[in-house]
VEXGUTI-147867 format. One record per residue: x, y, z of N, C-alpha, C in turn; residue in one letter. Coordinates in steps of 0.001 Angstrom, whole numbers, plus 500000, padded with zeros to 6 digits. Example, Ala and Ser with C-alpha at 12.3 -4.5 7.8 and 13.67 -1.06 7.14 Angstrom:
// residues 2
  n.east  n.north    n.up  ca.east  ca.north   ca.up  c.east  c.north    c.up  type
  513190   494310  507800   512300    495500  507800  513200   496700  507800     a
  512850   497750  507080   513670    498940  507140  512900   500030  507870     s
END
This chain:
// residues 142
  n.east  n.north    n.up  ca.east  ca.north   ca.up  c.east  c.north    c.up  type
  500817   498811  500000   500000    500000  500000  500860   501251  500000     x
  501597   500975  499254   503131    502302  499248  502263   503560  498932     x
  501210   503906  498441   500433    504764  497394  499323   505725  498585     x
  498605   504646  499247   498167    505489  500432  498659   505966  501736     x
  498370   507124  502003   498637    508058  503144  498264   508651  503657     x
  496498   508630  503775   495922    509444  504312  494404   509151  504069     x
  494003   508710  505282   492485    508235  505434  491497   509342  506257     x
  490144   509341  506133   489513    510387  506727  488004   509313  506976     x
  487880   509043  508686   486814    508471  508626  485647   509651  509693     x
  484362   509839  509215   483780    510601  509366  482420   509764  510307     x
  482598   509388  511436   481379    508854  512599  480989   509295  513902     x
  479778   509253  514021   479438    509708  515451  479652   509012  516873     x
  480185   507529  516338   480693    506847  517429  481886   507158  517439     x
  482337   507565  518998   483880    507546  519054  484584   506262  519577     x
  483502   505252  519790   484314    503765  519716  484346   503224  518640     x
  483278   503318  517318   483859    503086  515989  484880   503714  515476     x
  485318   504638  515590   486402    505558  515523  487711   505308  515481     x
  487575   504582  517396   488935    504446  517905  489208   502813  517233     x
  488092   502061  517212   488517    500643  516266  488492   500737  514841     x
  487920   501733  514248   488360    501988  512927  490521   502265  512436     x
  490393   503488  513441   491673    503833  513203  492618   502646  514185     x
  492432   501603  514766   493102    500832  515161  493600   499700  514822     x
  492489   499443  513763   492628    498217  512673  493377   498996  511386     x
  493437   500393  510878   494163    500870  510003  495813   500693  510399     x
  495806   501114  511732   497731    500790  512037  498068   499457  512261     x
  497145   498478  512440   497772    497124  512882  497864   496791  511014     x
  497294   497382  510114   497743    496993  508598  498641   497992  508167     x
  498880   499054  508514   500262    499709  507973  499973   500951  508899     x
  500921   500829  509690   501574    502098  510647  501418   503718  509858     x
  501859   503682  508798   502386    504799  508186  501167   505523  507842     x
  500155   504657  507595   498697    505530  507069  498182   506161  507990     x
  498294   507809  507527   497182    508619  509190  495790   508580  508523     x
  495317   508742  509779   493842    508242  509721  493372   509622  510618     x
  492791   510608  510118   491967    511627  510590  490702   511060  510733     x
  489709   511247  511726   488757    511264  512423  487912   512440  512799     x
  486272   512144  512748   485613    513570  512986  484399   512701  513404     x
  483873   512870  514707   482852    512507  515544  481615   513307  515117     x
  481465   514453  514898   481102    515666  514441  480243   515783  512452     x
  479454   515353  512346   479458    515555  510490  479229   516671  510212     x
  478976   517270  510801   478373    518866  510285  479952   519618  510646     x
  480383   520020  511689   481835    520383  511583  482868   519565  510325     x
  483123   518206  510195   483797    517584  509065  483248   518340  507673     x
  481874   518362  507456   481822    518742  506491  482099   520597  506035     x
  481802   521246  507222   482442    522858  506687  484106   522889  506734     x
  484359   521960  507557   486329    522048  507333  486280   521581  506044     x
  485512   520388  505182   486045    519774  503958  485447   521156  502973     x
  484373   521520  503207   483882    522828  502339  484551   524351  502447     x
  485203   524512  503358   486506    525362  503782  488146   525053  503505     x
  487824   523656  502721   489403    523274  502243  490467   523364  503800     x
  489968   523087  504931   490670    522914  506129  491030   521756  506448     x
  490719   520722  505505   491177    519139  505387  492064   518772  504708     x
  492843   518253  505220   494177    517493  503821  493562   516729  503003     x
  494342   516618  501616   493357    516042  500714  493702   514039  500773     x
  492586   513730  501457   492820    512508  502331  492657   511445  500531     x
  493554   510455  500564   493622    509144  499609  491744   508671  499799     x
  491336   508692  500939   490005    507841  501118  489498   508616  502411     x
  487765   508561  501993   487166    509220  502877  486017   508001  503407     x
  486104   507181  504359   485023    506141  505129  484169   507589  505597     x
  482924   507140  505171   481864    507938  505728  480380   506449  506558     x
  480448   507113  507854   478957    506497  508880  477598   507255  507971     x
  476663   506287  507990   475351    506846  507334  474586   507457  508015     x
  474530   507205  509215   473309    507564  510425  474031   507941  511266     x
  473661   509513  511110   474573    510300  511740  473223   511217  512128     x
  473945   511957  513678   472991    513482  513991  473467   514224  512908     x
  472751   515252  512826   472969    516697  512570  472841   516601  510931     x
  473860   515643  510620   474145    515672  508650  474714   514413  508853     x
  473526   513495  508337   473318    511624  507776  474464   512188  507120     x
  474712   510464  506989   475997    510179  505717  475042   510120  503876     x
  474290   510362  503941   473492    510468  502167  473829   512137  502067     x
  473721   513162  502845   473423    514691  502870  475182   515096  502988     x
  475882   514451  503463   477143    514719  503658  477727   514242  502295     x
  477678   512983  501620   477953    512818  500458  478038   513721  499183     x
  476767   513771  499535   475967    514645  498330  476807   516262  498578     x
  476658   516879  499566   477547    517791  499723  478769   518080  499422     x
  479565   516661  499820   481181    516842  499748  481491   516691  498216     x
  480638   516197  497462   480858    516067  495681  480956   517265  495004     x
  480184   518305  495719   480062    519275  495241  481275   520433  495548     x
  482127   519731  496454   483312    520828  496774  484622   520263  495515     x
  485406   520867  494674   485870    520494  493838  486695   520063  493968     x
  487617   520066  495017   489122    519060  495400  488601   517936  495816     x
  487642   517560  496584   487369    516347  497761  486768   515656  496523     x
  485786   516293  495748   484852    515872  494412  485079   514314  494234     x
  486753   513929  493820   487136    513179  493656  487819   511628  494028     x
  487582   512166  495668   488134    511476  496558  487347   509896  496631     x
  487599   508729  496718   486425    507935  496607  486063   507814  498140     x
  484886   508032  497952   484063    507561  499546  483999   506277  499909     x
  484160   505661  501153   483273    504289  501044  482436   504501  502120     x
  481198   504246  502284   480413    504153  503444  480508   502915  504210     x
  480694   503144  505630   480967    502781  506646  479957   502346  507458     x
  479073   501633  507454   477772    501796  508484  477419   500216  509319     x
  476448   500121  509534   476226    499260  510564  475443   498514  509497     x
  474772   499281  508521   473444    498725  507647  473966   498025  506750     x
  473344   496464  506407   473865    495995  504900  472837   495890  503864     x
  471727   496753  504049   470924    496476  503514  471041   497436  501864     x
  470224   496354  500976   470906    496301  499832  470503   497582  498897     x
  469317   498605  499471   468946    499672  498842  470103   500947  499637     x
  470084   500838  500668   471240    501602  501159  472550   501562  500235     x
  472812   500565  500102   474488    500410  498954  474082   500904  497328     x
  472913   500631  496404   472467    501056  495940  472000   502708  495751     x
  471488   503352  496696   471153    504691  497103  472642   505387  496839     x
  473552   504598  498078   475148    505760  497657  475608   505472  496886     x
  475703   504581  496366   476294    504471  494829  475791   505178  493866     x
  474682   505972  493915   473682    507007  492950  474395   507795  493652     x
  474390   508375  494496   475278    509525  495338  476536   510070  494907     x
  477362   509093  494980   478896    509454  494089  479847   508289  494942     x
  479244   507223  496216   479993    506508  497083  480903   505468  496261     x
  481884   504999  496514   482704    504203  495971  482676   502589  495958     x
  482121   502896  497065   482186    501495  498036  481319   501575  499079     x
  481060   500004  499988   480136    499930  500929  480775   498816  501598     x
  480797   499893  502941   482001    498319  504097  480530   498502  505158     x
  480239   497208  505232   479488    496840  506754  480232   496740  507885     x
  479502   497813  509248   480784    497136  509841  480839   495919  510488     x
  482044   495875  510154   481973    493970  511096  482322   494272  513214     x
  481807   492945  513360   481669    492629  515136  483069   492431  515239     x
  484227   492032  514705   485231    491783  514974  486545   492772  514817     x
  487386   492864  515706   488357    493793  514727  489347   493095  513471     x
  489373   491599  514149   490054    490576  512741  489465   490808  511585     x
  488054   490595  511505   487424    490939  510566  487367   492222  509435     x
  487283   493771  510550   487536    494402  510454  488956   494589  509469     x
  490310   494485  510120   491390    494528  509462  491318   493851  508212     x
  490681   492566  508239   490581    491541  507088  490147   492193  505716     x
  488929   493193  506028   488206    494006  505178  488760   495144  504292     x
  489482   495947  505447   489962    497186  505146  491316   496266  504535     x
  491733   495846  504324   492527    495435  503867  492602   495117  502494     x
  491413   494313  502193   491173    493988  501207  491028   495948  500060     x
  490015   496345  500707   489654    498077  500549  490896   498622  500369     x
  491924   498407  500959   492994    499733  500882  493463   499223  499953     x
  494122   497683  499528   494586    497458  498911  494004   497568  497198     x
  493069   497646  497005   492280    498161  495593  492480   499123  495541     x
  492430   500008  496817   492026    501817  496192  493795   502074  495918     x
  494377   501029  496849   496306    501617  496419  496579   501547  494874     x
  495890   500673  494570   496378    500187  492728  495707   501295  492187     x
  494179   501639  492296   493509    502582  491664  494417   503827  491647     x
  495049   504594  493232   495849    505313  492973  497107   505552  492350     x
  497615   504102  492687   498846    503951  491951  498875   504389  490237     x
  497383   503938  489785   497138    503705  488235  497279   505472  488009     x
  496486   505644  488383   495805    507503  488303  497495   507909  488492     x
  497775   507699  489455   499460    508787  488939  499952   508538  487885     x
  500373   507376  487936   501171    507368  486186  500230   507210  485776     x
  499259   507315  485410   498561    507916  484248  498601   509498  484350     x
  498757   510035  484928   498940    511834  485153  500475   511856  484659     x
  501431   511023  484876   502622    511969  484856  503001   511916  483118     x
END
């Protein structure tokens, strides 16, 4: 995963949070993983360009203040992040939900799992696709 460096997961649990970003370092140390408990603050820092421009943005669906469908839809519309691929992050696997963000602009759809093995098992699989995707997109730019 030489290619990613920078994850941004956006939930109102701060124990999904702390096992999100805990299963990211037990698969590679080097990847920071920004966090925002908050969706309505995450989203005016990402609409204020006060965010680094993160490799991958995990977004929670069921959220206070600004759901993960209203935050999506929002962050597409800011022109740096535009591009970033989302994956939604949620508890739900239900099959109109994955459907719905994928009309949205979402990339992907991780359920979360009960385990953190699992967990790592997943994101793993996830980082390692979006590394090639990025890898591809540079040399194809240079």
């Amino acid at each position: 995963m030489e290619s990613l460096r920078t994850l941004y997961l956006i939930d109102d649990d701060t124990d999904d949070l702390d096992f999100f970003c805990e299963a990211v370092s037990a698969i590679d140390k080097r990847i920071i993983c920004f966090k925002s408990s908050d969706s309505a603050s995450a989203l005016k820092a990402f609409q204020n360009h006060d965010v680094p421009l993160p490799d991958i943005i995990f977004l929670d669906l069921n959220m206070p203040l600004i759901d993960g469908r209203t935050f999506l839809t929002e962050l597409k519309k800011v022109g740096a992040y535009a591009d970033v691929p989302v994956i939604i992050y949620s508890t739900s696997s239900s099959q109109r939900d994955v459907e719905e963000t994928r009309l949205l602009g979402a990339a992907d759809f991780l359920t979360k799992p009960c385990s953190q093995e699992n967990l790592v098992s997943q994101l793993q699989q996830i980082l390692e696709q979006y590394s090639r995707d990025v890898e591809v997109i540079k040399v194809m730019s240079k």
